[in-house]
N, C-alpha and C positions, 0 to 999 in steps of 0.2 A: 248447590253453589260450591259446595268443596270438590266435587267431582269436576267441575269447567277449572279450576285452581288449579288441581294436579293435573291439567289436561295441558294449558299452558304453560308452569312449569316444565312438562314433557317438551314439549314444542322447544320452547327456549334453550333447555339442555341441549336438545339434536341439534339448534343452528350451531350455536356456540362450537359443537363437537365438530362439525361439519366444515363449517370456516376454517377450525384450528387444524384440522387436516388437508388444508388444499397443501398441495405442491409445487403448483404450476407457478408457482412467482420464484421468484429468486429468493436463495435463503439470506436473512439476513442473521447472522452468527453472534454481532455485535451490535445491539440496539442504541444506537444513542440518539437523540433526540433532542433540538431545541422548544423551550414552552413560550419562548418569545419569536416576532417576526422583524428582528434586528436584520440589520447588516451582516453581512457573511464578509466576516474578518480575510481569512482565508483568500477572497475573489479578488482583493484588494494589491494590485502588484506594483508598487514603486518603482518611479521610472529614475535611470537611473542621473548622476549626478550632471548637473550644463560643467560643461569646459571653456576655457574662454581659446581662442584655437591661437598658433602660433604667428597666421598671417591671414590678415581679413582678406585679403584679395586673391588669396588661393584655396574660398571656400568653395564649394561646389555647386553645382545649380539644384536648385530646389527641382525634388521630384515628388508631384503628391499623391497620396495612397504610397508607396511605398517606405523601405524598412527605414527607421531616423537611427543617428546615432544614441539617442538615448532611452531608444524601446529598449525594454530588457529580452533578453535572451538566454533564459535560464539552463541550454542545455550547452552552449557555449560557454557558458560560464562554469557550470560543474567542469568541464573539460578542462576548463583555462587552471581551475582551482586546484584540481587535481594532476597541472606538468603538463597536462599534453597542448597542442596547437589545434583550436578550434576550427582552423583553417584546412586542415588535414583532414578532419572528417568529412568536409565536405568530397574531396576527389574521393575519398572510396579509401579501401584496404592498399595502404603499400606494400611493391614487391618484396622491402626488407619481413615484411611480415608472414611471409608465405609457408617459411617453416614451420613456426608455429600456428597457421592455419591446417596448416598439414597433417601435424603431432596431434594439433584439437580433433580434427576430426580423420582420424584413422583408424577406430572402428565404424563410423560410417557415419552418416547424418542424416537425418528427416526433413526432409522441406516444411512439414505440416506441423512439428513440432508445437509452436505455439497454439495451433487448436487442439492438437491432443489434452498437453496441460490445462488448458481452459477446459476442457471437458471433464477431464481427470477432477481439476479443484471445483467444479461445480458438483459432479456427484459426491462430491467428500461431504462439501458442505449441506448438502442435500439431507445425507445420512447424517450430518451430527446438528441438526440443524434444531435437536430437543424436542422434547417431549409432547405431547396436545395442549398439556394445560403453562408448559414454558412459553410455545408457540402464540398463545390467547393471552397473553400477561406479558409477550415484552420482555422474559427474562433472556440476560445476558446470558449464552451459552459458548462463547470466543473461546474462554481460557480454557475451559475441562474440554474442549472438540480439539485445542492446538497441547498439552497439557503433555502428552507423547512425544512432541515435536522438541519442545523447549527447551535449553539448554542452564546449566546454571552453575553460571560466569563465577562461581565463587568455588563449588567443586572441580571446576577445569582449572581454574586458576592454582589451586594447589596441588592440581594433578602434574600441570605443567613443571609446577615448583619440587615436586620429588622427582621427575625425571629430568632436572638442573636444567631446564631450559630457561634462561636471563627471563624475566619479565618485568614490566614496568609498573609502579606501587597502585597499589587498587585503594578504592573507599573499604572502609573497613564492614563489614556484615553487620544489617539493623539488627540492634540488641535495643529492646527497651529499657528505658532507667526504670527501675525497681526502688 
């Protein structure tokens, strides 16, 4: 009876090890997980505010399926929030910009770029992607895989301030009260 015990135990260690070593999924770095079947906050995109218009009889003809004025359009709006005319990106690159497309790219450019990088940050994440037994448990492995990358805003910030460049006043560094 104890010999079929340790037999099954054996068994059950090998799957467990076995699963915690597949690769073929996507690493996931940073585990987070909902334990409810709520609403996804997140999916939820307010639409944006009614106007009452200037002149009822020079509104326009109703077109349906197409864009309304009060669908959001959040990459227009980054644009608009950030000075530029969202209108412009639509025609493409202006001739005033040509120079600096020029200066950007005059060691050369890659057309393929963005699948390189996607390949690039998939095997990163591949290789820090933790341990067998991190892997089988869920544990959070984000911060110690990015941990090299990191930057910290409080050592730059006084880095900046000995080499007298102005900066603008920071929160001050969590100290716990004592």
């Amino acid at each position: 009876m104890r010999a079929v015990g340790v037999k099954i135990l054996v068994i059950l260690l090998a799957v467990t090890v076995v699963t915690g070593c597949s690769r073929n999924k996507e690493p996931k770095l940073l585990n987070i997980s909902s334990s409810t079947q709520g609403p996804d906050e997140f999916g939820i995109l307010p639409n944006k505010p009614l106007q009452e218009p200037e002149n009822y009889t020079a509104l326009p003809a109703p077109t349906p399926g197409a864009a309304n004025r009060v669908d959001v359009t959040p990459n227009d709006d980054a644009i608009a929030a950030l000075g530029g005319n969202p209108a412009a990106v639509a025609r493409g690159i202006p001739a005033s910009d040509g120079g600096l497309i020029s200066h950007a790219s005059r060691y050369g450019r890659s057309s393929s770029i963005r699948q390189q990088l996607a390949q690039e940050d998939l095997n990163f994440r591949r290789r820090k992607d933790g341990r067998v037994l991190e892997r089988i448990f869920n544990v959070n492995v984000y911060f110690r895989a990015y941990r090299r990358q990191s930057l910290n805003q409080y050592n730059e910030l006084e880095r900046f301030r000995r080499l007298g460049v102005r900066t603008p006043s920071a929160p001050p560094d969590y100290v716990e009260n004592r």
